[in-house]
C-alpha positions in Angstrom: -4.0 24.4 5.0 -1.7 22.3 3.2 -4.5 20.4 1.4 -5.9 24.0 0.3 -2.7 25.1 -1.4 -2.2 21.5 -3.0 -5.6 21.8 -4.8 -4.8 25.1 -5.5 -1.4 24.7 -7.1 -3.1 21.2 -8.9 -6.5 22.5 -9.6 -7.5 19.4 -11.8 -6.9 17.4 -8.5 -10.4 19.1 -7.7 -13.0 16.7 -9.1 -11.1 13.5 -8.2 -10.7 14.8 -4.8 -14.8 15.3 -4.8 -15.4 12.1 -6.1 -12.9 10.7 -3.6 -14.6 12.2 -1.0 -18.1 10.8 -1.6 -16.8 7.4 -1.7 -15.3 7.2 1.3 -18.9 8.4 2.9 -20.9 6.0 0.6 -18.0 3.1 2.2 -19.1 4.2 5.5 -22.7 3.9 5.0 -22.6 0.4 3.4 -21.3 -0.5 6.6 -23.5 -4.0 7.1 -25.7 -3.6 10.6 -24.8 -7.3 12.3 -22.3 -6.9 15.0 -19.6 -8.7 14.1 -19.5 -7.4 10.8 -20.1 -3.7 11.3 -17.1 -4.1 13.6 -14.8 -5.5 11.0 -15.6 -3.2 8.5 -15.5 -0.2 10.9 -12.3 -1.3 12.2 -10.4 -2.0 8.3 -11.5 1.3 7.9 -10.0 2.6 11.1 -6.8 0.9 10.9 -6.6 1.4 6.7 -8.6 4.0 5.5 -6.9 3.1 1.7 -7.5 -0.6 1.9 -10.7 0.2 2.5 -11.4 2.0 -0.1 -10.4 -0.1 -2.6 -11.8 -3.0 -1.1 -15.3 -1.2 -2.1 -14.2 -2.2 -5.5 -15.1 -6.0 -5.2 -18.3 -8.0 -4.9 -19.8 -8.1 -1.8 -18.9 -12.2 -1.0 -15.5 -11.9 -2.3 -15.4 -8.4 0.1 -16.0 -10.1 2.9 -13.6 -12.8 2.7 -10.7 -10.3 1.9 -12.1 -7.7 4.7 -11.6 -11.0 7.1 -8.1 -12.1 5.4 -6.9 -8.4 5.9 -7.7 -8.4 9.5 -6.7 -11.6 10.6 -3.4 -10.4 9.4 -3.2 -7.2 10.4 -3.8 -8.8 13.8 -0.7 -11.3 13.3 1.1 -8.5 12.2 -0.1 -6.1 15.6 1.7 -9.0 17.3 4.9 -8.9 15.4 5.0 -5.1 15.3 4.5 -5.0 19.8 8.3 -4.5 20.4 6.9 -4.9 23.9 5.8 -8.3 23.8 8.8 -10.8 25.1 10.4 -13.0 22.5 9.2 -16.6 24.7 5.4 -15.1 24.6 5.3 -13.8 21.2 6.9 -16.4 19.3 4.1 -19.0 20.3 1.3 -17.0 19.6 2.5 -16.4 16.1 3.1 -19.6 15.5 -0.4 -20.9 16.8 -2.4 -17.6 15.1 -4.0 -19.9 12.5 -5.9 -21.9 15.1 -6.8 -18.8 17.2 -9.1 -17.7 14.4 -11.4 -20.1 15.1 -11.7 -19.6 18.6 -14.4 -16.9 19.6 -13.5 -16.6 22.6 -9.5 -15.9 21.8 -8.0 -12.1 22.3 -4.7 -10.8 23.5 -4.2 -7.6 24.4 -1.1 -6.1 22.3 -0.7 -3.2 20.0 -1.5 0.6 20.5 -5.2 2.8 19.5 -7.5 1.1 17.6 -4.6 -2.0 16.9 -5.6 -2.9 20.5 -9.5 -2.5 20.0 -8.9 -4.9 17.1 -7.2 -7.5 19.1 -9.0 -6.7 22.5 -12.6 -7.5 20.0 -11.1 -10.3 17.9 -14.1 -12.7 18.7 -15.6 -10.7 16.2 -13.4 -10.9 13.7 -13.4 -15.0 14.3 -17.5 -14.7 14.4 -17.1 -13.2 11.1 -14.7 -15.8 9.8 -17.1 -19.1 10.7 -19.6 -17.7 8.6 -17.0 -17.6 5.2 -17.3 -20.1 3.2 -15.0 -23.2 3.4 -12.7 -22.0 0.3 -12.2 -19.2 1.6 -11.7 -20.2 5.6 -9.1 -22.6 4.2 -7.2 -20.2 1.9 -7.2 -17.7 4.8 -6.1 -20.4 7.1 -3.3 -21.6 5.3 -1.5 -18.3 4.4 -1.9 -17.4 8.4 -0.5 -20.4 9.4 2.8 -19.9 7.2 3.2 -16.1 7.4 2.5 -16.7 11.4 5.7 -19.5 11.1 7.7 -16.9 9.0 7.6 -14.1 11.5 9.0 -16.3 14.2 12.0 -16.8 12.7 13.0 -13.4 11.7 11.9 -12.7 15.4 15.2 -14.9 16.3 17.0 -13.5 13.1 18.3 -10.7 11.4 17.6 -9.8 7.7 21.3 -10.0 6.8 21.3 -10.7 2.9 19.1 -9.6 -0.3 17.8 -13.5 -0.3 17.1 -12.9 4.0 14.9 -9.7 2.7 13.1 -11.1 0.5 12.2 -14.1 2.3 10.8 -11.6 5.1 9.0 -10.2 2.3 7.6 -13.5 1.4 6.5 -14.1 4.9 4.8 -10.8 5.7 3.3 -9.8 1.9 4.7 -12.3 -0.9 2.5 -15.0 1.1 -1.0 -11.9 0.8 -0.7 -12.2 -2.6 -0.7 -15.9 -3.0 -3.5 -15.5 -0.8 -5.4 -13.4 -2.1 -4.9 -15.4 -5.6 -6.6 -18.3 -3.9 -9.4 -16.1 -2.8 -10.1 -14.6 -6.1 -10.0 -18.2 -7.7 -12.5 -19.9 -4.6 -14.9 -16.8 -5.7 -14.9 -18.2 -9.3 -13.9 -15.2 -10.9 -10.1 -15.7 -11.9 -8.2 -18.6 -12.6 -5.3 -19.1 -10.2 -2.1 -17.2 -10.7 1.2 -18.4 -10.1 2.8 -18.4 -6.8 5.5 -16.6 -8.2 3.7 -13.9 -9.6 1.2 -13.6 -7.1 4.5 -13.1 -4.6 6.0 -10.3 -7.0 2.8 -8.6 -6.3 3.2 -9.1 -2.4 6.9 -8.3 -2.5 7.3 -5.2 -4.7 4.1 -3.2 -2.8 6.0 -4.5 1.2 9.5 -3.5 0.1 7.7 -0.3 -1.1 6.5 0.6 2.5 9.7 -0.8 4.0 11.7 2.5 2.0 9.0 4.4 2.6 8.7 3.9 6.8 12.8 3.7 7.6 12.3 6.8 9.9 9.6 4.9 11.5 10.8 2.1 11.8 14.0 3.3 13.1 12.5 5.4 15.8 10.3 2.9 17.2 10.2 2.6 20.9 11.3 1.3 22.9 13.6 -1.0 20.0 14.2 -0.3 16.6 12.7 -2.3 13.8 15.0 -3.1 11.1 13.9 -4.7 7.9 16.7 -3.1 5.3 19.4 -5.8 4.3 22.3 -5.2 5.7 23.7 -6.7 2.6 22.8 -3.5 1.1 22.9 -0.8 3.9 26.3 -2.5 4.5 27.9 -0.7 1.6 27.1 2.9 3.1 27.6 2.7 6.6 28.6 1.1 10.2 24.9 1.2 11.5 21.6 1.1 9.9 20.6 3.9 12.2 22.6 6.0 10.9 21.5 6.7 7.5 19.2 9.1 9.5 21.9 11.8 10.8 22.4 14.7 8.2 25.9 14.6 7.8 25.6 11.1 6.2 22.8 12.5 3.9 25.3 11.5 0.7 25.6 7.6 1.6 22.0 7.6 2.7 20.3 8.6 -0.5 23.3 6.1 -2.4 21.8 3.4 0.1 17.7 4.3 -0.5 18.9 4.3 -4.1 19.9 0.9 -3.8 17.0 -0.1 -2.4 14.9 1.3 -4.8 16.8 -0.9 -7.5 16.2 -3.8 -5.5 12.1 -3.4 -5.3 11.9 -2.3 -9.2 13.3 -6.5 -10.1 9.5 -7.2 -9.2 7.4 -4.3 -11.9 7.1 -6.8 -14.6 5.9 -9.7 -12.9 3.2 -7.3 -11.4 2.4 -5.9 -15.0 2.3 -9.9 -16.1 0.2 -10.7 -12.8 -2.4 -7.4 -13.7 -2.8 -7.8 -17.3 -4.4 -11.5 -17.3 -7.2 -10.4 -14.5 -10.3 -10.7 -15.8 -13.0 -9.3 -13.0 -12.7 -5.6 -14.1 -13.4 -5.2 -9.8 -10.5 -7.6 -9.0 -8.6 -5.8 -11.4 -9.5 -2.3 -10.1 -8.6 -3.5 -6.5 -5.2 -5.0 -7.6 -4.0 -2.2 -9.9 -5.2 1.0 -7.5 -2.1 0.0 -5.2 0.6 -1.2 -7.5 0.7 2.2 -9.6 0.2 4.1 -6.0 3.7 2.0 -4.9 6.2 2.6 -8.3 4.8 6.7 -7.8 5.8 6.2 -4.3 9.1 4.6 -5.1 9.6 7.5 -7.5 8.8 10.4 -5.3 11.4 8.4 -2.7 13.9 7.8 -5.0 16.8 10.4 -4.9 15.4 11.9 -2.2 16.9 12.3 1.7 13.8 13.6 2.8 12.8 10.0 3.4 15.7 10.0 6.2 14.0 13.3 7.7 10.2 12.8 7.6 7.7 11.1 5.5 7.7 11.0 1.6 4.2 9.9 0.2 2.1 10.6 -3.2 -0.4 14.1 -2.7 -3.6 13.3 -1.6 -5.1 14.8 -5.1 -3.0 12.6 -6.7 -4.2 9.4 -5.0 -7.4 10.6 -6.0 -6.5 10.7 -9.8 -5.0 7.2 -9.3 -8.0 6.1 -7.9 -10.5 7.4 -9.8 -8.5 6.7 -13.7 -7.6 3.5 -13.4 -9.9 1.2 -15.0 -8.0 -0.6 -17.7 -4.3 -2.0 -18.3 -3.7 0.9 -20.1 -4.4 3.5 -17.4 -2.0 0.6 -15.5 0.7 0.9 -18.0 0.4 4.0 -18.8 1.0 5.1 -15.0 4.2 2.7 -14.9 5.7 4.5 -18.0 4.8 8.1 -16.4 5.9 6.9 -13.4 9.0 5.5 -14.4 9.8 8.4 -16.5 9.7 10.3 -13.4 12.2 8.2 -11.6 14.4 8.0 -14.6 14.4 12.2 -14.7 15.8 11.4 -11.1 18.8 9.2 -11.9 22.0 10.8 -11.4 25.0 9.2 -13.7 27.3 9.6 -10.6 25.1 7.2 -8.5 26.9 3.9 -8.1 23.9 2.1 -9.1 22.7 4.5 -11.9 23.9 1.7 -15.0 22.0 -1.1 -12.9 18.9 1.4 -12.2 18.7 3.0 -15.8 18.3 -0.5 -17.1 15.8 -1.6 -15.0 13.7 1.5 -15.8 14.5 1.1 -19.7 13.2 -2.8 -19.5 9.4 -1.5 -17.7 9.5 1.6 -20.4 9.8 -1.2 -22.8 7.2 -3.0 -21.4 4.5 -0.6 -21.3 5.4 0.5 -24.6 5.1 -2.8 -26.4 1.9 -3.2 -25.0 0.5 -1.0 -28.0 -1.8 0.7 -25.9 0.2 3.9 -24.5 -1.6 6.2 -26.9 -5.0 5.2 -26.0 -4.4 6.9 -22.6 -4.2 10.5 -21.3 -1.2 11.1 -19.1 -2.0 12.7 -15.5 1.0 12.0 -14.2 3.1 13.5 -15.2 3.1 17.4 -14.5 3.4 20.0 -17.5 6.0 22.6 -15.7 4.8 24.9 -18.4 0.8 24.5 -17.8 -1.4 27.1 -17.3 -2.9 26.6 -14.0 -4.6 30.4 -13.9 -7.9 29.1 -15.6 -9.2 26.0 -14.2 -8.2 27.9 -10.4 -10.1 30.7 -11.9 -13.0 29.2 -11.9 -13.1 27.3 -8.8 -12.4 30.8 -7.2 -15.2 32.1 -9.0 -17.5 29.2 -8.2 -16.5 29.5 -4.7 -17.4 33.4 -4.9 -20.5 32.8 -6.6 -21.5 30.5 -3.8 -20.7 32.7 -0.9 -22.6 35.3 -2.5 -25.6 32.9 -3.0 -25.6 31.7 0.6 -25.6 35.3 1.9 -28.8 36.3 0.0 -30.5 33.5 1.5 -31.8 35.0 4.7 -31.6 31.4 6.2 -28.2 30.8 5.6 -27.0 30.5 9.1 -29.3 27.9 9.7 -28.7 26.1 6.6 
């Protein structure tokens, strides 16, 4: 019911949301018929239903190779996440999770739902994997064997300081995007980015989630996880856990406004990382979830409601995103809506609002000495003074028109 009176209130969310629709079920059906690999591609879709998605955007060899990298992590990660895995077993099975991938006959049993069929069925995830070719078995190798060695020690370790965060960062997303750099450069159709703007690209989309998820994360049973510097949520109270009781709803949204400032240091790296892709499918794949992160960050920013429930982008609008972006000006163009957004948010009595204004103004600049804002239409951004009677007018009427039709046809209750 929710989804009804979202279309209804954004009727131009319609068609996307159509399109959107059609190819998830084309995703499904391109699902290949060998074993192994309608597995892995059933199961990315199972455990993320927007990665893959977007995945669909690349070529069908460089697909496979990311479908495998995302996995194989997503398995590490299942490990790390188990709260009810002892430290003296988990620790070595992170470490050794690189070698593991080889071994078809290698599953441990960890993780909840369909997180456990993926690591009860990991031989076919390693099946898979053999059949990759060498440059991508060893990019995919190496980036599990150092992200595997950097969740060990923030096992034994808290994330104390800004430079603690975003090492963990590094470990669990800066060390995807170098990864996937060296994926898209073994394919042949990129040259290879820098590390360190290949980790921007890791670190702004992870410290994204990590504002996002604090409730869940905070909630998990049976021990909380906490990834939130305390060099940060320091300032604003005693305990992290905190933040979440309603009577410290002023400190919380000073201390998720922090942490917004923190993840914006990383926009122009991304834009710099975006605009010198070349593979307009690469492109497509890279850009989809960088402009669905700075809208997340400005829907969260400002707002307690991330310390109540879960703040996330409307589903019509994910659709717009997905469907419009196609070009570094749809890219910029959503940063500069986006941004505008956050900036309407800023209130001048927020201890960081100096420090957050400028970071703001310095991407506005940005995207507007690229030259290309005009070329672009702004769906964004919502006109509080639009219309919305006639395009819901005639989706009413088309609905009307089609009830009508179906009744006249006398075998409409088989059809």
């Amino acid at each position: 019911m929710g989804s009804l009176r979202a279309v209804l209130r954004h009727a131009d969310d319609f068609y996307p949301l159509l399109k959107l629709k059609r190819a998830v079920r084309h995703a499904e059906k391109e699902i290949p018929s060998q074993p192994h690999w309608g597995f892995c591609y059933t199961m990315l879709h199972k455990v993320s239903r927007s990665f893959g998605l977007v995945i669909q955007q690349l070529g069908p060899e460089l697909r496979k190779a990311v479908c495998i990298f995302y996995l194989v992590l997503r398995a590490l990660d299942t490990v790390e996440d188990d709260t009810g895995i002892a430290t003296d077993e988990k620790v070595p099975i992170l470490i050794a999770f690189h070698d593991h991938i080889y071994n078809c006959d290698w599953h441990f049993s960890c993780g909840t739902k369909d997180y456990k069929v993926l690591m009860d069925q990991f031989h076919h995830v390693s099946t898979a994997f053999l059949e990759l070719e060498k440059g991508y078995q060893e990019a995919i190798t190496d980036i599990t064997k150092r992200m595997g060695a950097g969740m060990a020690k923030f096992i034994c370790q808290e994330v104390e300081t800004t430079d603690d965060y975003d090492e963990y960062c590094h470990y669990v997303a800066g060390l995807v995007g170098l990864g996937l750099s060296k994926l898209f450069h073994a394919s042949g159709l990129e040259d290879l980015a820098s590390d360190s703007l290949s980790n921007s690209m890791g670190l702004f989309l992870q410290k994204t989630n990590i504002i996002r998820d604090y409730l869940e994360d905070i909630n998990e049973i049976p021990e909380s996880r906490m990834f939130w510097p305390r060099q940060i949520w320091g300032k604003y109270a005693s305990k992290l856990e905190d933040l979440k009781y309603e009577e410290n709803s002023v400190k919380a949204v000073q201390c998720l406004n922090d942490m917004v400032n923190n993840a914006l240091i990383h926009v122009e790296d991304c834009l710099k990382y975006m605009s010198a892709l070349r593979d307009p499918g690469i492109f497509r794949f890279c850009a989809i979830p960088q402009i669905m992160a700075i809208g997340t960050l400005a829907l969260c920013y400002n707002n307690v409601e991330v310390f109540r429930g879960v703040v996330k982008m409307r589903r019509g609008l994910t659709a717009k995103v997905i469907d419009r972006t196609n070009s570094m000006s749809d890219v910029y163009g959503a940063f500069f809506d986006f941004s505008c957004m956050l900036k309407s948010k800023v209130d001048k009595n927020d201890l960081n609002a100096t420090k957050t204004l400028s970071r703001v103004q310095a991407i506005q600049k940005t995207c507007k000495d690229s030259g290309v804002l005009n070329k672009r239409k702004s769906y964004i951004l919502e006109d509080k003074d639009k219309d919305n009677y006639t395009p819901l007018l005639v989706i009413l009427l088309f609905l009307i028109l089609a009830i009508v039709l179906a009744n006249h046809n006398s075998n409409w209750p088989n059809n």
